[in-house]
DODORO-461927 format. One record per residue (C-alpha): residue number from 1; residue in three letters; y, x, z. Coordinates in pm, whole numbers, plus 50000, padded with zeros to 5 digits. Layout:
DODORO-461927
  resi  resn      v      u      w
   NUM   ala      Y      X      Z
...
END
This chain:
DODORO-461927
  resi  resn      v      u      w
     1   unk  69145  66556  35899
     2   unk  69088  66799  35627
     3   unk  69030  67194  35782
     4   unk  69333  67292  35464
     5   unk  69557  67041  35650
     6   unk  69495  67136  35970
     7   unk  69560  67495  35836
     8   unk  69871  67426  35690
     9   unk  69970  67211  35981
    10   unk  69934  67565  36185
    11   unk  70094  67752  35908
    12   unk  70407  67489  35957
    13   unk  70385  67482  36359
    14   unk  70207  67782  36504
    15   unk  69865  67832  36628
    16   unk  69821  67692  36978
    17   unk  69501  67785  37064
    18   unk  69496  67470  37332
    19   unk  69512  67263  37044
    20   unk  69275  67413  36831
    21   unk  68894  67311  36969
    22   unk  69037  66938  36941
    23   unk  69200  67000  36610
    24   unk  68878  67167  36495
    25   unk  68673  66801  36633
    26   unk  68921  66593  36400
    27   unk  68806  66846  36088
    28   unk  68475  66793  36180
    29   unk  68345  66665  36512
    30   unk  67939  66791  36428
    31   unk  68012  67166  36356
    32   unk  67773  67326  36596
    33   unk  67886  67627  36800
    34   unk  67604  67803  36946
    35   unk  67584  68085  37241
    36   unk  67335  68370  37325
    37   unk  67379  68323  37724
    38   unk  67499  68040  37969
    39   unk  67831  67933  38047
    40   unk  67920  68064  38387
    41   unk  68198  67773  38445
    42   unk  67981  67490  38286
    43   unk  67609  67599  38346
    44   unk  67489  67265  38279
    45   unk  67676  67269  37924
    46   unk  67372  67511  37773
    47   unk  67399  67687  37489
    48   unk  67387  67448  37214
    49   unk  67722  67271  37203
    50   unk  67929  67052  36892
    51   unk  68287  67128  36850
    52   unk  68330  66790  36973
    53   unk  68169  66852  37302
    54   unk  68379  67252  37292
    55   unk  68696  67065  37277
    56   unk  68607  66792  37565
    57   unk  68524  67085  37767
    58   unk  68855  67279  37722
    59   unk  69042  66953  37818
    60   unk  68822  66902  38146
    61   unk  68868  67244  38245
    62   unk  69266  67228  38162
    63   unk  69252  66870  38436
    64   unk  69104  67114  38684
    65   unk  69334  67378  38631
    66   unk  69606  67145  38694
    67   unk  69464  66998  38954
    68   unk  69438  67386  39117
    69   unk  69834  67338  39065
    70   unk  69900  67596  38699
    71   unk  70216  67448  38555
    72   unk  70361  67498  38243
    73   unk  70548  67807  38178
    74   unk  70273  68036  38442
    75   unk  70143  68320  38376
    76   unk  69769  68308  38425
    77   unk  69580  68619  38396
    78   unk  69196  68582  38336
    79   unk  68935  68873  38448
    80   unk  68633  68779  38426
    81   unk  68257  68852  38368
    82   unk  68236  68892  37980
    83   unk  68154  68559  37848
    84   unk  68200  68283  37602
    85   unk  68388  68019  37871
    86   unk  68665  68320  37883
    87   unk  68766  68190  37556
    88   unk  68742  67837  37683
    89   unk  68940  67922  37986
    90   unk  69187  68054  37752
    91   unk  69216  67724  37566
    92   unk  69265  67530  37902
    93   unk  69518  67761  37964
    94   unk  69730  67721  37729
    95   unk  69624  67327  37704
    96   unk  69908  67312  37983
    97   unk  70152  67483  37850
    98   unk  70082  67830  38071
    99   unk  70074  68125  37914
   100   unk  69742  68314  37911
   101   unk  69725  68661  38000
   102   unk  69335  68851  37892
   103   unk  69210  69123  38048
   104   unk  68908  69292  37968
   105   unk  68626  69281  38201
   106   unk  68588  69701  38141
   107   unk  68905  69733  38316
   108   unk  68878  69963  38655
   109   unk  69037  69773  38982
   110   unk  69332  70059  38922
   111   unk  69440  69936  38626
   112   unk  69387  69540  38648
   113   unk  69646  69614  38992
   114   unk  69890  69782  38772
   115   unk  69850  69522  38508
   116   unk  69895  69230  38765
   117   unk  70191  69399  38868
   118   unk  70326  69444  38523
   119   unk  70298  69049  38537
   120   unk  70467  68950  38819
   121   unk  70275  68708  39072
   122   unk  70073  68506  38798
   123   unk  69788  68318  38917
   124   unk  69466  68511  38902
   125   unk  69141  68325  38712
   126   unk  68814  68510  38821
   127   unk  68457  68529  38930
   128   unk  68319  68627  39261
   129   unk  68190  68941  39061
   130   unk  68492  69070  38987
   131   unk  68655  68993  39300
   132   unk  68414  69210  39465
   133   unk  68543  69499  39188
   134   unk  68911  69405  39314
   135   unk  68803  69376  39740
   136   unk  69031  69712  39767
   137   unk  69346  69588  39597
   138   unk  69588  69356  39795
   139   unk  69564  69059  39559
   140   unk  69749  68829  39825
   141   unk  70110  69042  39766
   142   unk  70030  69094  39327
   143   unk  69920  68679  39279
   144   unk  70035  68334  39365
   145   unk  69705  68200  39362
   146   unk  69343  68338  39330
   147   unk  69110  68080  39078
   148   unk  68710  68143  39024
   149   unk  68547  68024  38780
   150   unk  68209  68082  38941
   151   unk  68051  68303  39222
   152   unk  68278  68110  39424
   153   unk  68479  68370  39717
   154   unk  68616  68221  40055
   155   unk  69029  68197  40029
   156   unk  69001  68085  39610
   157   unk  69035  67789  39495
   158   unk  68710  67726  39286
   159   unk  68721  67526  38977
   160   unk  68340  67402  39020
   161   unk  68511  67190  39325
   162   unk  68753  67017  39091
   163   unk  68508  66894  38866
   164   unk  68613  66542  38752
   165   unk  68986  66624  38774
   166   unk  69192  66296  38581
   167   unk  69304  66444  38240
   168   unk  69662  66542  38147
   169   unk  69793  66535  37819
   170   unk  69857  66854  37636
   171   unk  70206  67057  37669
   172   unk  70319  67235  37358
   173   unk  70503  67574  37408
   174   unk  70810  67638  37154
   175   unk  70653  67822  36885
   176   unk  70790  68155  36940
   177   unk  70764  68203  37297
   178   unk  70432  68375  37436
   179   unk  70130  68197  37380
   180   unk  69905  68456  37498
   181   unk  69901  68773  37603
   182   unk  69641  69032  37497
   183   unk  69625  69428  37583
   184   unk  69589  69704  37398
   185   unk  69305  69962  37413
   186   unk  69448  70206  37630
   187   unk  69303  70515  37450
   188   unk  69638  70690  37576
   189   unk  69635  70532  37999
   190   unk  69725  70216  38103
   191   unk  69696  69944  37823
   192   unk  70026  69820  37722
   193   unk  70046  69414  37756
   194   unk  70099  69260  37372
   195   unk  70279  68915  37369
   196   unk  70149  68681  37098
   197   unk  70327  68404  37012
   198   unk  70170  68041  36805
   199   unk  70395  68173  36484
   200   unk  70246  68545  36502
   201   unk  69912  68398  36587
   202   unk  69911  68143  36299
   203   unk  70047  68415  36066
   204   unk  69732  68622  36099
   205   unk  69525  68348  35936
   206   unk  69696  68385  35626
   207   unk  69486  68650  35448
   208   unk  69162  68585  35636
   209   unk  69192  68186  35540
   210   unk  69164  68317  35176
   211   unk  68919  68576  35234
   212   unk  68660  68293  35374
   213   unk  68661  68090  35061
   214   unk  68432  68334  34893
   215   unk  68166  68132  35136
   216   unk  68085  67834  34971
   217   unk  67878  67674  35195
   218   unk  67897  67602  35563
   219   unk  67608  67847  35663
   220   unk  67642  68070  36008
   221   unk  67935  68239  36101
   222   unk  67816  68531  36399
   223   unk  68086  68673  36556
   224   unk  68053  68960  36820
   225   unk  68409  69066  36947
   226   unk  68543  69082  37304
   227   unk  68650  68763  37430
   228   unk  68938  68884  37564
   229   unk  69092  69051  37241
   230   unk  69369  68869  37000
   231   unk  69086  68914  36718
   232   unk  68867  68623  36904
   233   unk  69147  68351  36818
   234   unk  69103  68441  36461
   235   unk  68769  68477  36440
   236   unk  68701  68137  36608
   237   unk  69000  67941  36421
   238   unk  68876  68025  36071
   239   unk  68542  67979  36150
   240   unk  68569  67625  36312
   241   unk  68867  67518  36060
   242   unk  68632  67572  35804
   243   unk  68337  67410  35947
   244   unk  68127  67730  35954
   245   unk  67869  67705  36221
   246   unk  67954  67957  36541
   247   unk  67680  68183  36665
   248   unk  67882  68333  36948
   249   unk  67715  68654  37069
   250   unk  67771  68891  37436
   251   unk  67448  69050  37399
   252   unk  67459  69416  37222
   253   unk  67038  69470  37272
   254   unk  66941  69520  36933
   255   unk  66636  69371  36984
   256   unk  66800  69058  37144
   257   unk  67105  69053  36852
   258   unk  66792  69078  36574
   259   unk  66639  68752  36722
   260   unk  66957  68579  36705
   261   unk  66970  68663  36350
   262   unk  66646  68565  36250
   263   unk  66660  68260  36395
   264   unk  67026  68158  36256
   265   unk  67044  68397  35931
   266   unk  67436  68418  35982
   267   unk  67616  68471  35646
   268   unk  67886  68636  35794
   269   unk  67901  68888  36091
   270   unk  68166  69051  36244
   271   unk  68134  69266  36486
   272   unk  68309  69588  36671
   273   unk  68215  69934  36443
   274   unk  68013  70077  36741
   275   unk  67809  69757  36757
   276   unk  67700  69794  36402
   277   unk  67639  70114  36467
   278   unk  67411  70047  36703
   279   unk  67202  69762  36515
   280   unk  67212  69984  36182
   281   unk  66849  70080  36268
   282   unk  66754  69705  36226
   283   unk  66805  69760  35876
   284   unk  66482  69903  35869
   285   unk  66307  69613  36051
   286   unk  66023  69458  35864
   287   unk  66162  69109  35965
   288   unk  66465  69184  35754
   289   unk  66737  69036  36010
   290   unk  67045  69080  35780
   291   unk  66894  68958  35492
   292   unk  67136  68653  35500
   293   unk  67413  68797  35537
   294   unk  67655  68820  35261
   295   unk  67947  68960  35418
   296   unk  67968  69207  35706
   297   unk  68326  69233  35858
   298   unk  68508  69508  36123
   299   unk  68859  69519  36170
   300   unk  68872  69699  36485
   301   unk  68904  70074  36356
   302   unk  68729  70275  36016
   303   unk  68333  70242  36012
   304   unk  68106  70542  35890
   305   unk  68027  70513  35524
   306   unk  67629  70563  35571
   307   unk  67677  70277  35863
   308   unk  67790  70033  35569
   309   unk  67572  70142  35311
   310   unk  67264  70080  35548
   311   unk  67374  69730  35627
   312   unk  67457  69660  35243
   313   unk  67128  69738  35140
   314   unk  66919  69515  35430
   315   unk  67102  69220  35244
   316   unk  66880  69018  34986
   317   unk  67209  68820  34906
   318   unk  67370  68915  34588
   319   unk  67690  69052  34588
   320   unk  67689  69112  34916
   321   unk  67992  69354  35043
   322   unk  68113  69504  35370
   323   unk  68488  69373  35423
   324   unk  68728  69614  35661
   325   unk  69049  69574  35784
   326   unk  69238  69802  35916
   327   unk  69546  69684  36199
   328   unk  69574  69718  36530
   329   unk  69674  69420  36825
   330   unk  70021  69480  36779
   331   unk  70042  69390  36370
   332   unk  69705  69185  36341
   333   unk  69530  69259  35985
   334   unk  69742  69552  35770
   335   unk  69584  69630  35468
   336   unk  69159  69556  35379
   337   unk  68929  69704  35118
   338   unk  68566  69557  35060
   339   unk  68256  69752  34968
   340   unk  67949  69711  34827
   341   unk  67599  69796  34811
   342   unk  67574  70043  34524
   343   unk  67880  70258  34640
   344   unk  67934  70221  35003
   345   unk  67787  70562  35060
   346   unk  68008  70735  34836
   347   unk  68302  70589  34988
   348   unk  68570  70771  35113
   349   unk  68544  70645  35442
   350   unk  68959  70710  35509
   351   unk  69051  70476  35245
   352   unk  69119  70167  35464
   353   unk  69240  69981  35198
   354   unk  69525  69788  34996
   355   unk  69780  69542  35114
   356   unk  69621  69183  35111
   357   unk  69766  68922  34899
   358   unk  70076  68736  34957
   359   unk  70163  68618  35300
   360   unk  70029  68922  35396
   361   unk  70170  69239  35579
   362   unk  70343  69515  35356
   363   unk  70320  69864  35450
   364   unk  70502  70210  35358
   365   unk  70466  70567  35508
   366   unk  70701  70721  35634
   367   unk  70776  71135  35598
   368   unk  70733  71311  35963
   369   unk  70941  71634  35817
   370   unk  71140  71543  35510
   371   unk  70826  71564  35235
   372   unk  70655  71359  35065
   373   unk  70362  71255  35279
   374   unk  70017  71386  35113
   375   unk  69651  71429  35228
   376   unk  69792  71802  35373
   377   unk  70111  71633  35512
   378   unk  70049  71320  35637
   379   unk  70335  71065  35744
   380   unk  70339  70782  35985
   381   unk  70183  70470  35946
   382   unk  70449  70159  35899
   383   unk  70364  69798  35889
   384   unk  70582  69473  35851
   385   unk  70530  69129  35836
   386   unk  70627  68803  36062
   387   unk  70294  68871  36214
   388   unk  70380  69190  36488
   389   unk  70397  69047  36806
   390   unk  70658  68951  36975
   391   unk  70696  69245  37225
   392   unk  70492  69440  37537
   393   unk  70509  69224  37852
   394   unk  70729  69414  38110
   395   unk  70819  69713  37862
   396   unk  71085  69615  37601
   397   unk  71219  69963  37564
   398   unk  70871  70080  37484
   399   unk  70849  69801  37272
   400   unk  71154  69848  37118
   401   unk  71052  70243  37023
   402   unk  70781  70137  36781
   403   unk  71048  69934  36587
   404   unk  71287  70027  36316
   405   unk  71446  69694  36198
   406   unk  71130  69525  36037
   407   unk  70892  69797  36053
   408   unk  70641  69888  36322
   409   unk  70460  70235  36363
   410   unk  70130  70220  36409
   411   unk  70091  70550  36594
   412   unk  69894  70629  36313
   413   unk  69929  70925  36037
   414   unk  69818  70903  35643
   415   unk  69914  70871  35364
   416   unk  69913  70654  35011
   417   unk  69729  70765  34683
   418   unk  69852  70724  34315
   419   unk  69616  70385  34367
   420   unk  69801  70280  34630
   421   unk  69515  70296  34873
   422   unk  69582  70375  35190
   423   unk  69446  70688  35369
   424   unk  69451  70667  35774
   425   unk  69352  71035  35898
   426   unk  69445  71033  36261
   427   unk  69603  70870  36583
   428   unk  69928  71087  36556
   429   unk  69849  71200  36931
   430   unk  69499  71327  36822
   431   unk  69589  71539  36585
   432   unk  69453  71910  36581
   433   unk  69634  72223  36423
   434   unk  69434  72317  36098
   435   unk  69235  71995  36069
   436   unk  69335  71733  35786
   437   unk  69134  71519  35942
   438   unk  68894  71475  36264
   439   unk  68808  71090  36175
   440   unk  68691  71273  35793
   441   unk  68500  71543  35940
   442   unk  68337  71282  36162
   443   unk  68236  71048  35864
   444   unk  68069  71385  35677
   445   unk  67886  71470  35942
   446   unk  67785  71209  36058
   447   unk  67651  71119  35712
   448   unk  67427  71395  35686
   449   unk  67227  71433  36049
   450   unk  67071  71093  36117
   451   unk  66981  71221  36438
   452   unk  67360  71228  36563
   453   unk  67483  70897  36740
   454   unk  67829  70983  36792
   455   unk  68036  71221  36739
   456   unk  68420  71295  36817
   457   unk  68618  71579  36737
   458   unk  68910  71634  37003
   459   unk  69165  71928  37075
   460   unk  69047  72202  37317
   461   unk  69220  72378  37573
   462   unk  69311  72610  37355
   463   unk  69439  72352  37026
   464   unk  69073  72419  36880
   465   unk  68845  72179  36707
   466   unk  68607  72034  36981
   467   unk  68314  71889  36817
   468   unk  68185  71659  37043
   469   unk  67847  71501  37033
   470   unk  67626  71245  37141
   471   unk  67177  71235  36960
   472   unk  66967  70947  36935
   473   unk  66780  70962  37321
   474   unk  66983  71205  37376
   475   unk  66753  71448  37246
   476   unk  66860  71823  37232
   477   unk  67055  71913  36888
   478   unk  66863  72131  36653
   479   unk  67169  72406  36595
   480   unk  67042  72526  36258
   481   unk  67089  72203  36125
   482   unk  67432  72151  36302
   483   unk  67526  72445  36159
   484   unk  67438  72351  35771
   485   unk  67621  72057  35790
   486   unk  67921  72191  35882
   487   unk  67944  72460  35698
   488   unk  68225  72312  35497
   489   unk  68414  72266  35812
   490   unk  68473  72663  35956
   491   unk  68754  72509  36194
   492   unk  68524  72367  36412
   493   unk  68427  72514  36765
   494   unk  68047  72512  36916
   495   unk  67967  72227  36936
   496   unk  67966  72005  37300
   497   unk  67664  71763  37376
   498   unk  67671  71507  37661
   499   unk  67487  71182  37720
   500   unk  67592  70879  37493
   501   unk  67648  70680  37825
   502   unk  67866  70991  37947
   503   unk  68143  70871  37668
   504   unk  68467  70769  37803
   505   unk  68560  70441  37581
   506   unk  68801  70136  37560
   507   unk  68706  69763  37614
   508   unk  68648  69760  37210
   509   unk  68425  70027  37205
   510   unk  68627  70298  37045
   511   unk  68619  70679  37198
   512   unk  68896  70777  37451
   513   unk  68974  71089  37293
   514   unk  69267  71156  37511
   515   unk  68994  71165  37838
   516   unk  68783  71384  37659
   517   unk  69029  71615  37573
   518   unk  69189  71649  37939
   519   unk  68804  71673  38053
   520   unk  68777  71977  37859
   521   unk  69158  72139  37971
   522   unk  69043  72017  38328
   523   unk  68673  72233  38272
   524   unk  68912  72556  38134
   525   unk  69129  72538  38435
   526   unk  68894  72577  38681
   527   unk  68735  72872  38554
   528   unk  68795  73174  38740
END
């Protein structure tokens, strides 16, 4: 099999991600995926696997699962130790026709009980770790069964003791019932459960498929994303469809991520904005670890300009550019924009892009007081396409909210240019009175004091402009330069420093602003 006909076969049925490690082994059996850490549920599998071998795994763990008695049409919610086998327990999952429910492994034992819930009596697939996080809540009344996957607990059923389970044959879900289910990334409380179906899911390929055939040849494909997220079934269905080599990473040690580089001089990386944040400084390593790299890729939320412009220029590949995307879990991939080493740093770093080309999603903005939305006057965010998913798990009314007829709002506010670009400024619930723009004054600033390796600005007690901030080590902020660089920006309060690890954020990384504001109105109210 051809990876265009098993792409087109997807585009015709659905994606079924059950299907997809053995589909990828009929494209090309040899493609090698490779992993920067063990498998906790197959230990003795290493780290240097074959797509063949991926897919015989998936269908071994799907005969134990079976064999712990899942059935087709269960809900079976995984929360785990981050890891690659999450993805492959994903695959099993849906291998028998149950529907998959991933949830990160940053979630508090609060919120997976809510979540569990939300649900209704699924069976639970763990690890002994995380059932030591959950020993307070009362998993026997919120699950039908308990499953590890390793760290074995008494009173689970533990998949290492099913090894050798006979093989079942594969059950197919209709195509636009949930596949999986994926959460969002609860910036605003408890993470709202987004159901995915195999059309939505194989929808999503469409612009990325045509994206990828700018890489000719079948060099390294990194990819650093949470397992858990809806982005992970894209990123690993292109890349194996393809027959790009997988160098799967968990690791975030820069030092750690720059030997995995040099040794497999990826082509391609994507990765979560605050990761390449992070490794930005290996830019500047002697070794040159992202000199193979011809395309770096984010779609999880905007990147910082000077972030881009750094990575562009530790490429020796020509023509390399930075690719983003801007969407969210509900809509998958909304609009995209590339840049490139000469002009990344002059980028306005709010243009997230234009529509993609056709099969992709179409979007308009939408006026929040009866004019024209502009820069000053920004309107909501609207996407449509057969891609949104198909609802939230347990809250259709919610759902239901963020519709009008085809359209779904993104929660976010912007607006287009005579270019048709479009400009994201804000989360709609973040915004501050007299600010165009916290996410712009962030990318200025940012730009121009190296030493700064965060910062957020959020509303204050009293609707002010709360620079928050976050130095390399943490050292102490030199105020005279603070104040230079934001002299364009008069709005602003003093500014707030805390410890980068004191940062409340979501499983992908991004800044709860919400926390940090209620931390500050929490601070106010108990002065005396």
């Amino acid at each position: 099999m051809k990876g265009s006909t098993a792409y087109k076969s997807i585009q015709k049925r659905g994606l079924h991600i059950g299907l997809l490690p053995e589909m990828a082994a009929a494209v090309n059996p040899r493609t090698p995926i490779t992993l920067d850490h063990d498998l906790d549920v197959l230990p003795e599998a290493g780290r240097r696997l074959t797509v063949a071998q991926y897919a015989d795994h998936v269908d071994d763990l799907a005969a134990r699962l079976w064999a712990a008695g899942v059935r087709p049409d269960e809900r079976v919610v995984i929360y785990k130790t981050a890891n690659a086998d999450h993805w492959m327990l994903a695959a099993a999952i849906s291998r028998i026709g149950a529907v998959v429910v991933n949830l990160s492994p940053a979630l508090d034992a609060r919120t997976v009980a809510v979540l569990l819930e939300r649900v209704g009596q699924p069976t639970l697939l763990t690890d002994g770790t995380k059932l030591d996080v959950l020993a307070e809540v009362p998993l026997e009344d919120l699950t039908r069964r308990v499953i590890t996957s390793a760290f074995d607990r008494p009173g689970a059923v533990s998949l290492t003791g099913l090894a050798g389970s006979p093989r079942v044959k594969p059950v197919v879900r209709p195509i636009d019932e949930a596949a999986v289910i994926t959460h969002t990334s609860g910036t605003t409380g408890i993470p709202k459960l987004v159901v995915h179906t195999a059309r939505t899911q194989g929808i999503r390929l469409v612009p990325q498929w045509r994206l990828l055939k700018a890489l000719r040849k079948q060099e390294t494909v990194a990819i650093h994303v949470p397992f858990v997220h809806s982005r992970m079934v894209a990123a690993m269905s292109l890349a194996l469809l393809r027959e790009y080599p997988v160098l799967l990473l968990r690791e975030t040690d820069p030092a750690v991520v720059a030997e995995q580089f040099l040794e497999h001089r990826p082509v391609l990386i994507e990765a979560l904005p605050n990761s390449l944040m992070e490794w930005e400084h290996l830019a500047d390593d002697p070794r040159a670890p992202f000199s193979s790299v011809k395309v770096f890729s984010s779609t999880f939320d905007a990147i910082h300009p000077g972030t881009m412009s750094k990575l562009l220029k530790a490429s020796d590949r020509r023509g390399a550019l930075f690719f983003q995307i801007y969407g969210q879990s509900e809509v998958g991939p909304a609009v995209g924009r590339a840049y490139f080493r000469n002009s990344a740093h002059k980028a306005n770093g709010r243009c997230v892009g234009w529509p993609m080309p056709l099969g992709a999603a179409r979007i308009r903005v939408v006026s929040r007081d009866g004019r024209t939305p502009t820069e000053q006057n920004p309107g909501r965010i609207e996407v449509a396409w057969p891609g949104i998913a198909k609802t939230y798990y347990g809250e259709q009314e919610r759902y239901d909210t963020n519709r009008d007829g085809e359209w779904w709002g993104t929660g976010d506010v912007g607006y287009r240019t005579k270019f048709g670009c479009l400009h994201m400024l804000d989360r709609e619930v973040d915004m501050i009175p007299g600010v165009t723009s916290s996410l712009e004054i962030e990318d200025v600033v940012l730009g121009k004091l190296a030493e700064l390796s965060e910062l957020v600005v959020v509303k204050g007690p009293n609707s002010e402009a709360v620079p928050v901030i976050c130095t390399v080590d943490d050292q102490p902020l030199d105020l005279e330069r603070w104040r230079a660089a934001v002299a364009g920006f008069p709005q602003l309060a003093d500014p707030v420093q805390i410890p980068q690890a004191e940062l409340p954020r979501t499983a992908t990384l991004k800044v709860q602003r919400l926390a940090l504001a209620r931390r500050f109105e929490e601070q106010e109210q108990r002065r005396p």
